[in-house]
C-alpha positions in Angstrom: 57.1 84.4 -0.4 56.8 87.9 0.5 53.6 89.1 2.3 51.6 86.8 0.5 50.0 84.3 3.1 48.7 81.5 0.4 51.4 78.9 -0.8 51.7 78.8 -4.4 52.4 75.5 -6.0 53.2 74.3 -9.3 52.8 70.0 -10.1 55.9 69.1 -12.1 56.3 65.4 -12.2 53.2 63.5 -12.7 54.3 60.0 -13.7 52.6 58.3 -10.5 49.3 59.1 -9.4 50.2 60.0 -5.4 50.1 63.6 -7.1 46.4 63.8 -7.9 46.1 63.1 -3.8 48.5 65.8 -2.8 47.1 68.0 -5.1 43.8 67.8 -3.4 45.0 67.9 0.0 46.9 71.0 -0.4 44.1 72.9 -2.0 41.7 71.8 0.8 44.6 73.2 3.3 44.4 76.5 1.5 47.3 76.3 -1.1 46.8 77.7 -4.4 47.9 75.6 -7.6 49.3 77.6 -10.6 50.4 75.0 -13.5 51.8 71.7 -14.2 53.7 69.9 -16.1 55.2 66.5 -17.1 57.0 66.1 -20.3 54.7 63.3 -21.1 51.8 64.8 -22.5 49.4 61.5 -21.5 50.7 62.3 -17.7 49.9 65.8 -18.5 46.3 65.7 -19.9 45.3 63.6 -17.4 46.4 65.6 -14.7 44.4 69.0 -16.1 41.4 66.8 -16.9 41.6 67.0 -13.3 43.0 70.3 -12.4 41.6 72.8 -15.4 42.3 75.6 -13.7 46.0 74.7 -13.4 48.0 76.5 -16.3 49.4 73.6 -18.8 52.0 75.7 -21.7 54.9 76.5 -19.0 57.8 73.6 -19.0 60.0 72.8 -15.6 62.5 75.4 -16.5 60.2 78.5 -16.6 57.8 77.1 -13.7 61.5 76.9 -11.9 62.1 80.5 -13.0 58.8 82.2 -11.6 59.3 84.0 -8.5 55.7 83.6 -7.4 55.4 80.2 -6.6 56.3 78.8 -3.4 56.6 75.1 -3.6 57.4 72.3 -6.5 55.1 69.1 -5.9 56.1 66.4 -7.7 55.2 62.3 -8.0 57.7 62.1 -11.2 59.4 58.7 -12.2 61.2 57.5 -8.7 65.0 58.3 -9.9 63.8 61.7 -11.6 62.7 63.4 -8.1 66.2 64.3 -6.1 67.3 66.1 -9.5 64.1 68.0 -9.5 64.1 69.0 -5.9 67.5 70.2 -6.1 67.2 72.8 -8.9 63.6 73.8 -7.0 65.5 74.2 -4.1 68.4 76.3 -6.1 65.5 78.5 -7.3 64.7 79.1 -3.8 61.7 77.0 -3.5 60.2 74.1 -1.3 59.5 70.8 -2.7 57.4 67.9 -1.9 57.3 64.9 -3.2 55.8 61.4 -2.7 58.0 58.4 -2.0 60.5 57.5 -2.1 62.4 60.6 -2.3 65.4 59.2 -3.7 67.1 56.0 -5.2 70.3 56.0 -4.3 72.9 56.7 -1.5 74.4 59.7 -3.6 70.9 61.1 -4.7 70.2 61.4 -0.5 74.5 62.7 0.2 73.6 65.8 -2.2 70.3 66.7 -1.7 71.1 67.2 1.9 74.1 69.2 0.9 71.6 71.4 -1.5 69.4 71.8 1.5 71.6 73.0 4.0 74.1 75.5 1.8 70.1 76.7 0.4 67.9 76.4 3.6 65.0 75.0 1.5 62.3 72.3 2.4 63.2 68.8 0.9 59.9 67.0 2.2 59.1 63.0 1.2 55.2 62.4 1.8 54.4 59.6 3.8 50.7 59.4 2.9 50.2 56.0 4.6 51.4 57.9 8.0 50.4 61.6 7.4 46.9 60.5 4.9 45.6 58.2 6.7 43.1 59.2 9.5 43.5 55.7 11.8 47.0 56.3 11.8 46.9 60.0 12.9 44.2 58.9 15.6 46.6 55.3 16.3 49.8 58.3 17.2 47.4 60.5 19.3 47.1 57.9 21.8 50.5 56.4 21.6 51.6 60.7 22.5 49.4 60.8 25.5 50.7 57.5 26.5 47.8 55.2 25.9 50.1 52.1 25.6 52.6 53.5 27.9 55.9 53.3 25.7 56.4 52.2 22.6 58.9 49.1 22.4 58.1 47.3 18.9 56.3 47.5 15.9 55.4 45.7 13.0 54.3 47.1 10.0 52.7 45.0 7.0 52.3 47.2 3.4 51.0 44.9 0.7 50.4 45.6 -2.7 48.2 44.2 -5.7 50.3 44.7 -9.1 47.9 44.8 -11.5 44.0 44.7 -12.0 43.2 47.9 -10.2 45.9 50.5 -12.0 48.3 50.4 -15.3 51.8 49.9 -14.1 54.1 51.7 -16.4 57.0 50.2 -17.8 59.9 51.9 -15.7 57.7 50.3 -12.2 59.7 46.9 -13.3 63.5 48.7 -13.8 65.4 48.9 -10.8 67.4 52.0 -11.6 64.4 53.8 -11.8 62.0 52.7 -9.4 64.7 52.2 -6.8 63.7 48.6 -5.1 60.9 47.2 -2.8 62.1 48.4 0.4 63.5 51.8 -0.6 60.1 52.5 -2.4 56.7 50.7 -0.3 59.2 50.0 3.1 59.8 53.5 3.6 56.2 54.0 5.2 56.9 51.7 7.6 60.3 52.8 8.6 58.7 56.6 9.0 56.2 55.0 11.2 58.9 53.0 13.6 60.9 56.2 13.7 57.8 58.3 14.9 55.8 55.8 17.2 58.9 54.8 18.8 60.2 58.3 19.4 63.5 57.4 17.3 65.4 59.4 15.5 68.2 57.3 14.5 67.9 53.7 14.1 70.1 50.5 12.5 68.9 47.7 9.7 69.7 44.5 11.5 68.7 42.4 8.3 66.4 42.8 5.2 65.6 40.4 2.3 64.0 40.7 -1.4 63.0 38.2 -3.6 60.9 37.8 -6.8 58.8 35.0 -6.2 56.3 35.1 -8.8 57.0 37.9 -12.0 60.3 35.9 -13.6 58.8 37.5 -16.6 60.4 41.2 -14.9 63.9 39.8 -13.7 64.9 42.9 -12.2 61.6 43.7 -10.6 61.5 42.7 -6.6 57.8 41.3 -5.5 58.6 40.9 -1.6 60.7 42.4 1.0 61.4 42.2 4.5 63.6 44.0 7.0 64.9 43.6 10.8 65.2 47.5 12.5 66.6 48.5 15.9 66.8 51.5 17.5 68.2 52.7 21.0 65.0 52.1 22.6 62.7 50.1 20.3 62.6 47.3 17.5 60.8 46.5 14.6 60.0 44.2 11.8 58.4 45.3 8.3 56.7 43.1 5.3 56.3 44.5 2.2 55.3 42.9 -1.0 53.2 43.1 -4.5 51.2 39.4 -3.9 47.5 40.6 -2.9 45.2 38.5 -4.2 42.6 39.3 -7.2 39.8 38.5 -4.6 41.0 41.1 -1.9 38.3 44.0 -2.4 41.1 46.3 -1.9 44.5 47.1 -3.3 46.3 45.7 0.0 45.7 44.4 3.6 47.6 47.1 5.5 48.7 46.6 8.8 50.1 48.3 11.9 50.9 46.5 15.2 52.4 48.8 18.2 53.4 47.1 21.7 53.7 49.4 24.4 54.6 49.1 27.9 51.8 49.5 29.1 49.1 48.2 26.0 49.0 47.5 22.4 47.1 49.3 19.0 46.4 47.6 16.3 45.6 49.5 13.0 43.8 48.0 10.0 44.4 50.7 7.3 42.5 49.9 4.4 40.1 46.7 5.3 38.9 44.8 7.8 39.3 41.2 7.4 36.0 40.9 10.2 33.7 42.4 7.9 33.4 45.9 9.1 32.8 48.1 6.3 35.2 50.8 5.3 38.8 51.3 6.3 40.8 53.1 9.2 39.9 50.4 11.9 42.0 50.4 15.2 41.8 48.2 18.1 43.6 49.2 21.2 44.0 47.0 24.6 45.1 48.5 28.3 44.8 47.3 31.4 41.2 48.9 31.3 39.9 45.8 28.3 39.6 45.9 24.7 38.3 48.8 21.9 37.3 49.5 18.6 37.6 52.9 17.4 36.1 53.4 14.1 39.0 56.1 13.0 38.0 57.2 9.6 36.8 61.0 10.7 40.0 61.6 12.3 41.1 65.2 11.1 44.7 64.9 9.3 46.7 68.0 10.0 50.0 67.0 7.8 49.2 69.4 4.8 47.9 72.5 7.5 50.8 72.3 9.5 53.4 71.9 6.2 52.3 75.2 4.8 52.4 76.8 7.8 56.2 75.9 8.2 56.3 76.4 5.0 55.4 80.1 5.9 56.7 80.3 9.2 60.1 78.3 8.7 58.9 75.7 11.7 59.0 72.1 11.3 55.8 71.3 13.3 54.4 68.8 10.4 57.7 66.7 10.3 61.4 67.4 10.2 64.1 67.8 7.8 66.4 65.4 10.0 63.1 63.2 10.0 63.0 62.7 6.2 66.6 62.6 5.7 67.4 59.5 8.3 63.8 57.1 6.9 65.2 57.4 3.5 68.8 56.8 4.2 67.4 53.6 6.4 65.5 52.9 3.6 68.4 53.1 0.9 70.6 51.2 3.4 67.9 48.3 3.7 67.8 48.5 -0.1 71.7 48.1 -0.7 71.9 45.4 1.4 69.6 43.4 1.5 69.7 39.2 0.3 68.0 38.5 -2.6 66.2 34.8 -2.2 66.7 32.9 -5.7 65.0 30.4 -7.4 66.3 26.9 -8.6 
């Protein structure tokens, strides 16, 4: 990185469309995007109808190659990204990707043994906890102890399959999109691991089913898992059953009970009526309130450049990233599958 103070970032990966958000949100912290590239040119030209300035001839192996960028971004096919961030992170570079970082066990075993004989960033982004602004604002009262401390929470991250975006073949395999709970779950185990102050936890149970896609037998349409820490529990629901009349994608949902309160975070609706999303209610001993959250400042992308820069980990931790996706590959491998007579 040298003297230089602005991050430079190449897009490599653009199979899902997280990237076109993490794109924007590191440009608006100040980063500087140099190219992309996906080896599927209808990923490709959509991403630089939306990025022109980004440079579009240079594959992954010369992008890997240039000295002057910083940091690989990537939102590539599920199984694709732990191969990618390794040979960034052999090229002495940073990498960021969207979940889930990984789809297996062994994927997560050698990445960390990459990062720590390289010393190189290996960051998942957990844009339902770091990109959304009644989240940020739900764990800026839990950290001045609002709700006293945190002792459960349940987390609720459903999904619409189709009507709003294309799903892409490889979203039904399993080896490639890695399972329910290892892919939506993990938002909600980074969320119990932060709100709770854990950083280690157990998977007491978890479930998957398909309920309703027979027609993709190895696709999973709900999950569910049991989580326990030294201090705290939890209980997650994911699944891909919203309804064609919800006027949004999925009714997300955060619960926290606290010693002393409890938040309630409606992410993307409010099933009330209130327009908009990022709607938290919070109770005390002092009565109920609504905070209308949505102008909450989110720092995640400021503070990850300036570790970036500053080798800190003030945005989130290595160890952080590492333990929610082995949770989440753990909840994954073990889970019951419900069948259907």
């Amino acid at each position: 990185m040298g003297s230089r103070m602005a991050i430079r970032f190449a897009a490599i990966g653009l199979a899902h469309g997280h990237i076109f958000d993490m794109t924007r949100r590191l440009q608006e912290a100040g980063a500087e995007l140099v190219a992309c590239w996906d080896d599927d040119p209808v990923n490709l030209a959509a991403f630089a109808r939306a990025y022109p300035a980004a440079e579009t001839v240079r594959t992954t192996s010369a992008l890997l190659e240039d000295r002057t960028i910083d940091l690989i971004v990537s939102a590539a096919i599920h199984n694709e990204r732990a191969a990618l961030g390794m040979r960034a992170m052999h090229h002495d570079k940073d990498f960021l990707c969207t979940k889930p970082g990984f789809t297996t066990l062994e994927q997560l075993a050698e990445v960390r043994r990459v990062q720590a004989v390289t010393g190189r960033r290996y960051i998942v982004y957990f844009g339902e906890r770091f990109g959304n602004p009644a989240t940020v604002r739900a764990s800026e009262l839990v950290h001045t102890g609002a709700i006293g401390r945190v002792v459960h929470m349940d987390g609720f991250g459903p999904h619409r399959l189709f009507g709003r975006v294309e799903r892409p073949a490889w979203v039904f395999q399993r080896e490639r999109y890695g399972g329910i709970l290892n892919d939506l779950a993990s938002h909600q185990i980074d969320q119990f691991l932060h709100f709770t102050g854990s950083q280690r936890a157990e998977i007491v149970a978890a479930t998957v089913a398909n309920h309703h896609h027979p027609h993709f037998p190895n696709f999973e349409d709900y999950g569910e898992l049991l989580l326990r820490s030294d201090t705290a529990t939890g209980f997650i629901r994911v699944d891909w059953l919203s309804p064609a009349g919800l006027n949004t994608w999925g009714d997300v949902r955060l619960f926290l009970l606290g010693t002393q309160g409890y938040i309630e975070v409606r992410k993307t609706w409010d099933v009330q009526g209130r327009a908009g999303a990022d709607h938290l209610f919070w109770v005390d001993s002092d009565g109920e309130r609504y905070l209308a959250a949505a102008a909450t400042p989110l720092p995640f992308m400021r503070d990850f450049l300036a570790d970036l820069r500053q080798r800190t980990e003030i945005a989130v931790t290595q160890a952080h990233v590492f333990q929610v996706a082995e949770l989440a590959l753990r909840a994954q491998t073990h889970a019951q599958r419900l069948t259907h007579a």
